[in-house]
BAFI-392742 format. One line per field, with one value per residue: z negated, x negated, y negated of N, C-alpha, C in turn; residue in one letter; residue number from 1. Coordinates in Angstrom, 3 decimals. Each point is the difference from the previous one (the first is absolute). Layout:
BAFI-392742
n.up (Z; ...) .
n.east (X; ...) .
n.north (Y; ...) .
ca.up (Z; ...) .
ca.east (X; ...) .
ca.north (Y; ...) .
c.up (Z; ...) .
c.east (X; ...) .
c.north (Y; ...) .
fifi (A; ...) .
vexlo (NUM; ...) .
This chain:
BAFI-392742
n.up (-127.879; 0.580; -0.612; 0.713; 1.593; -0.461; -0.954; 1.051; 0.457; -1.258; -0.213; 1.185; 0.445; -1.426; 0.678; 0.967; -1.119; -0.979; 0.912; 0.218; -1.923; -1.048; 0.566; -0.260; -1.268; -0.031; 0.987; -0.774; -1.234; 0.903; 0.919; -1.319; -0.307; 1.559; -0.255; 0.934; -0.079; -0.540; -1.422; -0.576; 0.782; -0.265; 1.419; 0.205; -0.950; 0.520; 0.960; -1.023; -0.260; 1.016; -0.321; -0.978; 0.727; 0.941; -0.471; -0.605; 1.319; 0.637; -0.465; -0.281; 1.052; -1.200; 0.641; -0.739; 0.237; -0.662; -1.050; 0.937; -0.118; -0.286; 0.824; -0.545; 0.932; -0.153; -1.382; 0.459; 1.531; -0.986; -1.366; 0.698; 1.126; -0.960; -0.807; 0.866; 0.103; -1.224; 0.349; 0.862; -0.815; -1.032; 1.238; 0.056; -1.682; 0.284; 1.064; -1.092; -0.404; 1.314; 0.991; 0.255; 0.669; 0.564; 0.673; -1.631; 0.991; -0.506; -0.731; 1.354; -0.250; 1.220; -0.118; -1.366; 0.656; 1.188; -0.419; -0.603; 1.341; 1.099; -0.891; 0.089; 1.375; 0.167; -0.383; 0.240; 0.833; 0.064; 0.158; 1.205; 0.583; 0.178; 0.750; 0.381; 0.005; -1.074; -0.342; 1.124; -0.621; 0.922; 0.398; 1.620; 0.834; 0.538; -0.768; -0.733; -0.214; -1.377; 0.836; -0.001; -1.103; -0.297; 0.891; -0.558; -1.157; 0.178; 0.460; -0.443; -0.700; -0.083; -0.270; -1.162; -0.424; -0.386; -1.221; -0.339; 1.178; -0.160; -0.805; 0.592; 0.238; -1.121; -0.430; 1.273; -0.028; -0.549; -0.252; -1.370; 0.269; 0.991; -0.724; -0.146; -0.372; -0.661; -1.188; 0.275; 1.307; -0.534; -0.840; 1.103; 1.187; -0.754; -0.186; 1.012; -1.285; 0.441; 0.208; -0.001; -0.470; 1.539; 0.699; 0.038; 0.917; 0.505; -1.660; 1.438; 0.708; -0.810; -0.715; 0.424; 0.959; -0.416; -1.931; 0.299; 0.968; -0.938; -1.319; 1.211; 1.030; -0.859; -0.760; 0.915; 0.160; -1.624; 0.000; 1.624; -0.461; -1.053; 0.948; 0.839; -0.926; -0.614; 1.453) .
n.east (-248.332; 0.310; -0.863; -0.860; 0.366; -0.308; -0.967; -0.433; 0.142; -1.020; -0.172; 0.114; -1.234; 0.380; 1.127; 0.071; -0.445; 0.961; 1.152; -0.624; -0.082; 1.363; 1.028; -0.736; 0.028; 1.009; 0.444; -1.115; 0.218; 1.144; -0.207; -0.401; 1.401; 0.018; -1.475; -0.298; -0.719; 0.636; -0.411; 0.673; 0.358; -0.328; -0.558; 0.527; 1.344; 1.147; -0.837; 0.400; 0.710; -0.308; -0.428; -0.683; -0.892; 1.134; 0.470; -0.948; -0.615; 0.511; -0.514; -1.259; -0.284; -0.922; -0.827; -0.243; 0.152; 1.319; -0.169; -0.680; -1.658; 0.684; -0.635; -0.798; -0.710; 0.790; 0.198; -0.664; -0.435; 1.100; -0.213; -0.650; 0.552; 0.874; -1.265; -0.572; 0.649; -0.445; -1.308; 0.193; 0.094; -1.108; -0.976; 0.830; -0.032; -1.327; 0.633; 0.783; -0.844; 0.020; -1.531; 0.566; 0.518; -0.857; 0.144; -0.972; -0.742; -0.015; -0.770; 0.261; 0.871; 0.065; -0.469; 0.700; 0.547; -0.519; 0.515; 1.321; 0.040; -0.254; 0.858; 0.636; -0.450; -0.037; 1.214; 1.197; -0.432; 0.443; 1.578; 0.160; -0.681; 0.672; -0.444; -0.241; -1.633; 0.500; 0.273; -0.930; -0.517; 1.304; 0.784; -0.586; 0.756; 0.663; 1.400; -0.976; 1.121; -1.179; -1.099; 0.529; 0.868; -0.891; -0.298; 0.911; 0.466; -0.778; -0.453; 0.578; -0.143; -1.368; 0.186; 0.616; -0.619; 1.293; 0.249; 1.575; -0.453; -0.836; 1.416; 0.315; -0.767; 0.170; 0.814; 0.264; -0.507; 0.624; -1.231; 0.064; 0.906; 0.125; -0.988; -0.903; 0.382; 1.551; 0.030; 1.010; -0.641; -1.047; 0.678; 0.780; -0.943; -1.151; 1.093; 0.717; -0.516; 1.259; -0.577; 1.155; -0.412; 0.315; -1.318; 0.723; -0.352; 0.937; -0.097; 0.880; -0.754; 0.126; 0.122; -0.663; -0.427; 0.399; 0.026; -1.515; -0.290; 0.954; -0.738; -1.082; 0.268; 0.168; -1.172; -0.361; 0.521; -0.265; -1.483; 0.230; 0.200; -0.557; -1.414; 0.548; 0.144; -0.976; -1.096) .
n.north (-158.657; 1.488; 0.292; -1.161; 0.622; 0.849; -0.527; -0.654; 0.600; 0.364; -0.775; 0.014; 0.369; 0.269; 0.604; -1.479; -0.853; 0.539; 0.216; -1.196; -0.270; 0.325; -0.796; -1.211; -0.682; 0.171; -1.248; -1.286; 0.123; -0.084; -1.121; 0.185; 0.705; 0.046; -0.898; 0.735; 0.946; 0.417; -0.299; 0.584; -0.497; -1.270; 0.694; -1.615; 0.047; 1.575; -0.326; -0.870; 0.454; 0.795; -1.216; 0.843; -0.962; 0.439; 1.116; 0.050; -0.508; 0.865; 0.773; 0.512; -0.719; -0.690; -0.343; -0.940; -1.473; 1.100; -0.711; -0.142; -0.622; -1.658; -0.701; -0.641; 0.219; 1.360; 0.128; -0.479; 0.848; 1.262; -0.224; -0.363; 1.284; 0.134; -0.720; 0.617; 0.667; -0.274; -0.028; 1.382; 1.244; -0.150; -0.511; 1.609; 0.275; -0.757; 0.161; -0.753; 1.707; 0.261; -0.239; -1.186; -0.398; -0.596; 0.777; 0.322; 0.723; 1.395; -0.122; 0.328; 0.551; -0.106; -1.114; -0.111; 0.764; -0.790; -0.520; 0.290; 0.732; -0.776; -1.392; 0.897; 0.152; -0.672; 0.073; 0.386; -0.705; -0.899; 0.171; 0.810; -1.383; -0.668; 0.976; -1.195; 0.432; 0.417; -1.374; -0.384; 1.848; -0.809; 0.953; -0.720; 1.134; -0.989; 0.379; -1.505; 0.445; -0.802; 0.564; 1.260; 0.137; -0.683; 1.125; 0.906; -0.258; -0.363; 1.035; 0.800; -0.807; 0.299; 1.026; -0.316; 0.394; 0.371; -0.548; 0.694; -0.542; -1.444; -0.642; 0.011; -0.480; -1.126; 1.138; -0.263; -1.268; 0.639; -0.401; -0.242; 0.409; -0.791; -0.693; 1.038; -0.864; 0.142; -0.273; -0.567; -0.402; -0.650; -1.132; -0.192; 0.212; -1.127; 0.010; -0.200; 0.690; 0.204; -0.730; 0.191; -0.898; 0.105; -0.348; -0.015; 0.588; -0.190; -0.322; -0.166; 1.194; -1.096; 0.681; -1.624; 0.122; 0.932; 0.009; -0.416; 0.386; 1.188; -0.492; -0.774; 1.186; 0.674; -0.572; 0.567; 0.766; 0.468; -1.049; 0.457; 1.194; 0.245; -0.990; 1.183; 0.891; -0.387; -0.234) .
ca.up (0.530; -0.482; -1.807; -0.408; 0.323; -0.840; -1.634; -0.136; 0.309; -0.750; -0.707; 0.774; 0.603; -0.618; 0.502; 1.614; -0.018; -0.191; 1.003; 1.122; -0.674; -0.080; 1.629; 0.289; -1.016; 0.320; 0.982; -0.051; -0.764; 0.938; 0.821; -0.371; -1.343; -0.129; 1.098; -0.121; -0.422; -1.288; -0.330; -0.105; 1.854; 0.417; 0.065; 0.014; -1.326; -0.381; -0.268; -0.958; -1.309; 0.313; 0.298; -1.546; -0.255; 0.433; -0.702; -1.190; 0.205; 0.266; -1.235; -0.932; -0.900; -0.956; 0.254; -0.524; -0.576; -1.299; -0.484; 0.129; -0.567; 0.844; -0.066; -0.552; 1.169; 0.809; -1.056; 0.202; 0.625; 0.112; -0.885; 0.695; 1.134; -0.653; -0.326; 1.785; 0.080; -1.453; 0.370; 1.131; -0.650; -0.356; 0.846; 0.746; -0.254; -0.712; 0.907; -0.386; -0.181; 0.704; 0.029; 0.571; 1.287; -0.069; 0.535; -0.763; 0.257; -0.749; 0.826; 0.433; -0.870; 0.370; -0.446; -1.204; 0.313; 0.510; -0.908; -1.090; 0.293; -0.141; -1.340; -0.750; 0.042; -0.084; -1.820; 0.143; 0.540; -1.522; -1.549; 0.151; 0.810; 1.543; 1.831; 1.378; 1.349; 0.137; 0.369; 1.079; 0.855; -0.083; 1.280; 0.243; 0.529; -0.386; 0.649; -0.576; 0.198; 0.081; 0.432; 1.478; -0.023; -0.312; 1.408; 1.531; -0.530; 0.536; 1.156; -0.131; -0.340; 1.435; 1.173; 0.124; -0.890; -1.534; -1.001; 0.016; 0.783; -0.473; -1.693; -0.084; 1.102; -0.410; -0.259; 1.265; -0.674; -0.983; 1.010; -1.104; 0.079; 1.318; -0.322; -0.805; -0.421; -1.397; -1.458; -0.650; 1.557; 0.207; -0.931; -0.153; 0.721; -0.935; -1.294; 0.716; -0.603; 0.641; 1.023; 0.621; -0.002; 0.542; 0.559; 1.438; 0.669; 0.669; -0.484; -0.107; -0.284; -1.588; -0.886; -0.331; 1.064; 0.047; -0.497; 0.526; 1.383; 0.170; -1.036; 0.573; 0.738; -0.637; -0.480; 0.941; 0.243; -0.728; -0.558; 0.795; -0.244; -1.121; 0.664; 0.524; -0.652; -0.452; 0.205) .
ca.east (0.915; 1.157; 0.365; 0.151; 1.528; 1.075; 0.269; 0.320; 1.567; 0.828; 1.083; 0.744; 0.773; -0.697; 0.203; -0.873; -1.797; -0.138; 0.215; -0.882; -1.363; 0.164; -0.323; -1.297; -0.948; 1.156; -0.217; -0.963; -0.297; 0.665; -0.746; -1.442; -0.216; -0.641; -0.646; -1.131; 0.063; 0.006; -1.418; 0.091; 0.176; -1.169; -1.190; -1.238; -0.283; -0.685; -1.421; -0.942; 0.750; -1.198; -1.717; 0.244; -0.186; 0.844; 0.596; -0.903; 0.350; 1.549; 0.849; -0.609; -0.746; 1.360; -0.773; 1.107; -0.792; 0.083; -0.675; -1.473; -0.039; -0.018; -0.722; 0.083; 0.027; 1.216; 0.982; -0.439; 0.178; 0.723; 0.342; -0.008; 0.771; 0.772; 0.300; 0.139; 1.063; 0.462; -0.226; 0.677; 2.063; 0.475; -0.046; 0.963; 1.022; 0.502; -0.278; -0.319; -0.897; -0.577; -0.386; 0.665; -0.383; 0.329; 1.246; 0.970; 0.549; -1.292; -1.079; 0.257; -0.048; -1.007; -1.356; 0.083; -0.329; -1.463; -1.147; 0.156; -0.605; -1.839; -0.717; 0.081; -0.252; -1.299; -0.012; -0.595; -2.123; -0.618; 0.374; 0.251; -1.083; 1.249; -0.847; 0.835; -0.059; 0.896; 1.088; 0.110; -0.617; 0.735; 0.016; 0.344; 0.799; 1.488; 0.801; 0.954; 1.303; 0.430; -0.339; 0.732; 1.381; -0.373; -0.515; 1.396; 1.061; -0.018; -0.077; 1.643; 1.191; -0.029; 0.711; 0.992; 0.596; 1.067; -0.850; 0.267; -0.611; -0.683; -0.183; 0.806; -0.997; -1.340; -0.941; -0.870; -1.465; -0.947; -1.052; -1.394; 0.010; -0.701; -1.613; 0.269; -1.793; -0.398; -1.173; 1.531; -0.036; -1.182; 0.279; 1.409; -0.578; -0.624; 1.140; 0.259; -0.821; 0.304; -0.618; 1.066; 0.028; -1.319; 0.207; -0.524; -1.577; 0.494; 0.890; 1.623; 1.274; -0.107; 1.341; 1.371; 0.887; 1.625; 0.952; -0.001; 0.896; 1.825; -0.140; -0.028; 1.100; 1.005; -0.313; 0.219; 1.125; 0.795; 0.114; 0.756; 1.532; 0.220; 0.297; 1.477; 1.338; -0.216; 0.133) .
ca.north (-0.998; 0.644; -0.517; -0.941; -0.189; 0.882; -0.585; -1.012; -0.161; 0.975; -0.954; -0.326; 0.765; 0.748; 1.509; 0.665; -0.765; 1.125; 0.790; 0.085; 0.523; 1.502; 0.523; 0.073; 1.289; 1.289; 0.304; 0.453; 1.431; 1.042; 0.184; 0.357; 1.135; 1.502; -0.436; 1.084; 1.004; 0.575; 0.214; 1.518; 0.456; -0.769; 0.764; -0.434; 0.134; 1.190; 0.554; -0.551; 0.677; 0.951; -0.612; -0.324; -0.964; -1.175; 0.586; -0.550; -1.410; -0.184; 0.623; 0.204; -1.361; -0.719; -1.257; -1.066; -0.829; -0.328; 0.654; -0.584; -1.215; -0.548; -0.641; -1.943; -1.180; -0.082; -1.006; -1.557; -0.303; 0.207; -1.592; -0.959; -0.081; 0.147; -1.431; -1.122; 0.251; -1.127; -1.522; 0.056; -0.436; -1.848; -1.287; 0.382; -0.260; -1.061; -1.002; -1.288; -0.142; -0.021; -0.613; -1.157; -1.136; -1.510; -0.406; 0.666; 1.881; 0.773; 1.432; 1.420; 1.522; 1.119; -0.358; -0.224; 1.715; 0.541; -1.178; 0.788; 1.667; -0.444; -0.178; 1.584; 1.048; -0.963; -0.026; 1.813; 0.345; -0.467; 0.528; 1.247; 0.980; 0.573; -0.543; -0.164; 0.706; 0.854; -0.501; -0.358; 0.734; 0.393; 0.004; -1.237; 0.070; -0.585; 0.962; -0.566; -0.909; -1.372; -0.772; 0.230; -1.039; -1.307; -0.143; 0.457; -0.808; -1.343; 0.294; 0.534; -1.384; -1.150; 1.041; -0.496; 1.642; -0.494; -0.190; 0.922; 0.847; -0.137; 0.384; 1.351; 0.703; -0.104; 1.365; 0.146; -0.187; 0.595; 1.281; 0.495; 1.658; 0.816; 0.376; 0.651; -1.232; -0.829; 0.586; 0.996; 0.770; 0.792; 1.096; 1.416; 0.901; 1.204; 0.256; 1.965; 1.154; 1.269; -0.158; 0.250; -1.082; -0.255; -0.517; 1.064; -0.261; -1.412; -1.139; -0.393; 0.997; 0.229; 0.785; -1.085; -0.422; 0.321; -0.573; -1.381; -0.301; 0.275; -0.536; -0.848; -0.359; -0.052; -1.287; -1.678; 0.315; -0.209; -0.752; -0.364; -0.134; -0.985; -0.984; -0.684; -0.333; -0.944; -1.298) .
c.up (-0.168; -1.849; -0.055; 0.435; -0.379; -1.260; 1.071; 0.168; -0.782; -1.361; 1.205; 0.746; -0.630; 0.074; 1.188; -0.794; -0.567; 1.032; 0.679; -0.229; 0.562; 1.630; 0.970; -0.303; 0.639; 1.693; 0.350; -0.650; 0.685; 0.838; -0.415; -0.731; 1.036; 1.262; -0.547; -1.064; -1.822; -0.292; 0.341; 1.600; 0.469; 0.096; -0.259; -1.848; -0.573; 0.285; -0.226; -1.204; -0.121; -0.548; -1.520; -0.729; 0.052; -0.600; -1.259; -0.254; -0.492; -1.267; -1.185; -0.818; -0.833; 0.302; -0.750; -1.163; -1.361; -1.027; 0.542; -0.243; 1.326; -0.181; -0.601; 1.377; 1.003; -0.466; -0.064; 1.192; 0.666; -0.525; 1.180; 0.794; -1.071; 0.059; 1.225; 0.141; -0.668; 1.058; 1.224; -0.223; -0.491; 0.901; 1.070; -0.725; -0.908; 1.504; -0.151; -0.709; 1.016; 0.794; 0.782; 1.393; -0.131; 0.747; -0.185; 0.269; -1.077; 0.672; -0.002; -0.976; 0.915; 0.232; -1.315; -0.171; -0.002; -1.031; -1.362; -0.160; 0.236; -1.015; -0.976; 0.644; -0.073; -2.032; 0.156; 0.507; -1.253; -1.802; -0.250; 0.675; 1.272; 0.917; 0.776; 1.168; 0.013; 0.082; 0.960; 1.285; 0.336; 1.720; 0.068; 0.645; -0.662; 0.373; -0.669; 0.145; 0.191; 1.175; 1.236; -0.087; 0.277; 1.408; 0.849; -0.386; 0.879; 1.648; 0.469; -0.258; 1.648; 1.235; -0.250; -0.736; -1.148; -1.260; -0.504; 0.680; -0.373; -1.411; 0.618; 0.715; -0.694; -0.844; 0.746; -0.305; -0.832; 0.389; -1.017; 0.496; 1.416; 0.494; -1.690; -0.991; -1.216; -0.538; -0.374; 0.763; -0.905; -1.783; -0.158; 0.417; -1.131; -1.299; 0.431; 0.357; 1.678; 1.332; 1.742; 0.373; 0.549; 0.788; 2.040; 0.950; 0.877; -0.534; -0.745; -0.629; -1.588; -0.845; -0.304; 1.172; 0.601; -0.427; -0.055; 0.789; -0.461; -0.627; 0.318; 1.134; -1.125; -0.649; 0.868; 0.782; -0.904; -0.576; 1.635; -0.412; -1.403; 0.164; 0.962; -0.922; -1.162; 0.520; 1.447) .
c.east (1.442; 0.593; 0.427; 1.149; 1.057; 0.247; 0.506; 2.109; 0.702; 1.204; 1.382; 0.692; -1.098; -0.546; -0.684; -1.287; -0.762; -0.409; -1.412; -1.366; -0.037; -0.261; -1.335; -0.801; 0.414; -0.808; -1.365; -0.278; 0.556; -1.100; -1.460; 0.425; 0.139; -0.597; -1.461; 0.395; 0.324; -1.578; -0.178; 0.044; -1.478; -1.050; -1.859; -0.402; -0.510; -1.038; -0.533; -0.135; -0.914; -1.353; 0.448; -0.467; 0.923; 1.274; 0.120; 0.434; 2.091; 0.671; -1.061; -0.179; 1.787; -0.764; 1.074; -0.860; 0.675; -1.423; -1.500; 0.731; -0.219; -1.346; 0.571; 0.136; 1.068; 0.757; 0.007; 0.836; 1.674; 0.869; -0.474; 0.972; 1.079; 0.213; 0.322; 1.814; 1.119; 0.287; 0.904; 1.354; 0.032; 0.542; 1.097; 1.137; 0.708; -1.541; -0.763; -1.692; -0.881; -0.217; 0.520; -1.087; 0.787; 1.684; 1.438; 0.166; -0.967; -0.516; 0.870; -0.221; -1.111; -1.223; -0.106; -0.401; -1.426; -0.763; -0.395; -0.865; -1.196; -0.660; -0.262; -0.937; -1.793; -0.427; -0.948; -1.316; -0.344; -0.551; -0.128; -1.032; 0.449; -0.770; 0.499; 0.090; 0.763; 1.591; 0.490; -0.147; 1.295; 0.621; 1.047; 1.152; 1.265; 0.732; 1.941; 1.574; 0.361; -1.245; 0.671; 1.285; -0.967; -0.875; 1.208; 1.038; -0.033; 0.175; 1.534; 0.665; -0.005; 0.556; 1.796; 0.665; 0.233; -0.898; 0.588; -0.092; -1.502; -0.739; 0.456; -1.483; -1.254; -0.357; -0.978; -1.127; -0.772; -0.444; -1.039; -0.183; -0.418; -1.316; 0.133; -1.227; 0.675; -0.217; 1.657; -0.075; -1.110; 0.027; 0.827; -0.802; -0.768; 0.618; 0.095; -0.655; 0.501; -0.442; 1.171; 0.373; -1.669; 0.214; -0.899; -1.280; 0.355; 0.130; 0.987; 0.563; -0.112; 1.619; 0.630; 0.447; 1.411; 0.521; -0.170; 0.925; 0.924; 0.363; 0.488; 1.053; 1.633; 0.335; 0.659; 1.554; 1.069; -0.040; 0.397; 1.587; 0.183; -0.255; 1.130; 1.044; -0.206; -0.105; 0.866) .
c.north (0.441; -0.487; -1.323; -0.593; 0.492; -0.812; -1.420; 0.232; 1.215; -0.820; 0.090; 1.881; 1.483; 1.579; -0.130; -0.035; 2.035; 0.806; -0.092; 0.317; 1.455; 0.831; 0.499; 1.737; 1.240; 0.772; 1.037; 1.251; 1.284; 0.496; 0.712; 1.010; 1.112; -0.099; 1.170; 0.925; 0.229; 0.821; 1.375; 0.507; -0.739; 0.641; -0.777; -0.394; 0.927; -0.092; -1.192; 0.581; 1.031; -0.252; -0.003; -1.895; -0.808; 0.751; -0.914; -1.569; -0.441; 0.401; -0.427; -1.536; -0.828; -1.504; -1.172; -0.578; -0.445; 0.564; -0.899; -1.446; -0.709; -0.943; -1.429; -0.519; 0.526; -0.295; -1.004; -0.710; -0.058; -1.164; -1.090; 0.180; -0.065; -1.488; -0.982; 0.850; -0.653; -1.238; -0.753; -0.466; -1.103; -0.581; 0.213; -0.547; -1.430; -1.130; -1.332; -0.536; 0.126; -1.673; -1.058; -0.650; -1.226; -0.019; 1.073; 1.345; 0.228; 1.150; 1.454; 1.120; 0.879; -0.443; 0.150; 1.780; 0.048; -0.799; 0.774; 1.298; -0.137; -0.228; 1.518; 0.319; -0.786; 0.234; 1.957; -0.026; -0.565; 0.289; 1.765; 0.913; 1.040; 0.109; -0.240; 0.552; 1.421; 0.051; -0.457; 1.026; 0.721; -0.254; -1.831; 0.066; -0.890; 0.456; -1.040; -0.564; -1.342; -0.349; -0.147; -0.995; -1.320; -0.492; -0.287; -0.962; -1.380; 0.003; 0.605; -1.175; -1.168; 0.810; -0.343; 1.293; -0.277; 0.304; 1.329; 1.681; 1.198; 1.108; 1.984; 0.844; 0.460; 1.250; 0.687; -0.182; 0.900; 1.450; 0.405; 1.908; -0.060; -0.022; 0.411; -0.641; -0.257; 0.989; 1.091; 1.630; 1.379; 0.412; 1.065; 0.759; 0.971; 0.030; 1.590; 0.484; 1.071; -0.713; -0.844; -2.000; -0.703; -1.668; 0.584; -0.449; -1.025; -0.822; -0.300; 1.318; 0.636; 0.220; -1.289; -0.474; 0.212; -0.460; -1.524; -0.635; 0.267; -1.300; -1.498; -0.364; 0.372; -1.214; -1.460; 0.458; -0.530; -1.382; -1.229; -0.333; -0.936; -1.161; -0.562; -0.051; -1.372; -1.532; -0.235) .
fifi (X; X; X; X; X; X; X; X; X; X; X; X; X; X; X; X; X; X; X; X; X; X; X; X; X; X; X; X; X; X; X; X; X; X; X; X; X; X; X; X; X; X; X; X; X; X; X; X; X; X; X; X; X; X; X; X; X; X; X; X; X; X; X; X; X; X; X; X; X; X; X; X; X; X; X; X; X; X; X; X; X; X; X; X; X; X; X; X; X; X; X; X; X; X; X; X; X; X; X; X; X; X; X; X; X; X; X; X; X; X; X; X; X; X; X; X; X; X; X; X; X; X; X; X; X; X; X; X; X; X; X; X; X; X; X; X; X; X; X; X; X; X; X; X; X; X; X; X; X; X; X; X; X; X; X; X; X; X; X; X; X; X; X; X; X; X; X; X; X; X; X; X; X; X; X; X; X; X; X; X; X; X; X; X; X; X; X; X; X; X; X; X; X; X; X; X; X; X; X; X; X; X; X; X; X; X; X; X; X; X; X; X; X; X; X; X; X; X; X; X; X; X; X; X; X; X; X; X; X; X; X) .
vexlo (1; 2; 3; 4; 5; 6; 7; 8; 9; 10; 11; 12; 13; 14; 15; 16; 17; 18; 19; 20; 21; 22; 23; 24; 25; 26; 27; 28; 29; 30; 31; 32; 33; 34; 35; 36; 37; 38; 39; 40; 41; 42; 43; 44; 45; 46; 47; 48; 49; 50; 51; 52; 53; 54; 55; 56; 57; 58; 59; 60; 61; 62; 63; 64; 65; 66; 67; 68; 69; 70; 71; 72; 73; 74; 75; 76; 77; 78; 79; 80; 81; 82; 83; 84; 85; 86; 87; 88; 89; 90; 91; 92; 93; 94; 95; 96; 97; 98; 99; 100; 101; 102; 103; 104; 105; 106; 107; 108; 109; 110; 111; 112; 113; 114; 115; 116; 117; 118; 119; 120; 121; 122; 123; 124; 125; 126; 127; 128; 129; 130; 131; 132; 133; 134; 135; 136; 137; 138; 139; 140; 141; 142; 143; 144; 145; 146; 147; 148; 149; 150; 151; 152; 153; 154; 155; 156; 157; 158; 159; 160; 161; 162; 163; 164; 165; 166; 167; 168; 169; 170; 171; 172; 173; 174; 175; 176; 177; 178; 179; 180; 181; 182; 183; 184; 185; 186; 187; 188; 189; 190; 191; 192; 193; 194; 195; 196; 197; 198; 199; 200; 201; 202; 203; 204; 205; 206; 207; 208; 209; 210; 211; 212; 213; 214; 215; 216; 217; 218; 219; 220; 221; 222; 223; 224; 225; 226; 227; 228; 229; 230; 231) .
């Protein structure tokens, strides 16, 4: 939300829309470059480093999928999400092909989304031999922005709270890092080989919640102030 307020008023007021990308990132990366221990001091690394398997694991392996062959039906399936993306930008960017009502509106871009992605991914069981049941064996937890803006928005306006107000708040919402459930969460986790990027026995207390949170309240602070000086 920070980006999109930033490009929207970067023609106008170009150095703050900068300032507040840059700002953000900044804040955050401070706050995390000397959060726990250096490897070399880290007693619970050293003695991984100890167990020659996991030694092995960290340094030894070159694991990398240049070089093997890809399969026909993930090539397949990849050309389809490629082609539903095609399809997407079309109808984004030339409107007029999309579908009409009698009283003249056309069909919603974000149904034209779900219509488009279903039809793929229905093409992929198909054409690709995709399982679903493995596509679906995926934790249910919602942790979503737009469902939360699209629950509360309506509910905040009838409260009599400024549309600017509003726009400046809305980094708040975003919570993908405080259940640690998407797929970005749990691939960083087993990327680091050094082990040091966990997600903890409680949960919450997982290596993104800090810069989440700095990330998020810096976020809605700054895109506070770029909503007042604009409307």
């Amino acid at each position: 939300m920070i980006v999109l307020l930033a490009l929207y008023v970067g023609s106008r007021y170009g150095s703050l829309a900068l300032g507040a990308i840059s700002g953000t990132g900044l804040v955050a990366s401070a706050c995390s470059y000397k959060r726990g221990l250096d490897l070399g001091k880290d007693p619970a690394f050293q003695a991984r480093l100890k167990d020659p398997d996991m030694y092995e694991y960290m340094y030894g392996s070159t694991a990398t999928s240049l070089g093997k062959e890809i399969s026909a039906s993930a090539k397949r399936a990849v050309y389809i999400f490629l082609a539903s993306i095609a399809v997407i930008v079309l109808f984004a960017s030339c409107q007029r092909l999309l579908p009409s009502y009698e009283d003249g509106s056309r069909l919603k871009m974000n149904i034209v989304i779900q219509i488009v992605m279903l039809t793929a991914a229905a093409l992929m069981v198909i054409v690709s031999k995709a399982s679903p049941k493995k596509a679906v064996a995926v934790s249910v937890l919602i942790n979503s922005q737009g469902a939360v803006v699209v629950a509360m928005l309506p509910l905040a306006y009838s409260l009599g709270i400024p549309g600017p107000v509003l726009l400046g708040v809305l980094p708040s919402v975003y919570g993908y890092f405080f259940i640690p459930n998407y797929p970005s969460d749990i691939a960083t986790v087993n990327f680091d080989r050094s082990g040091t990027t966990v997600i903890g026995k409680y949960l919450l207390n997982h290596s993104f919640m800090m810069p989440g949170l700095v990330s998020v309240a810096v976020s809605t602070i700054v895109a506070s102030i770029i909503s007042s000086l604009i409307f």
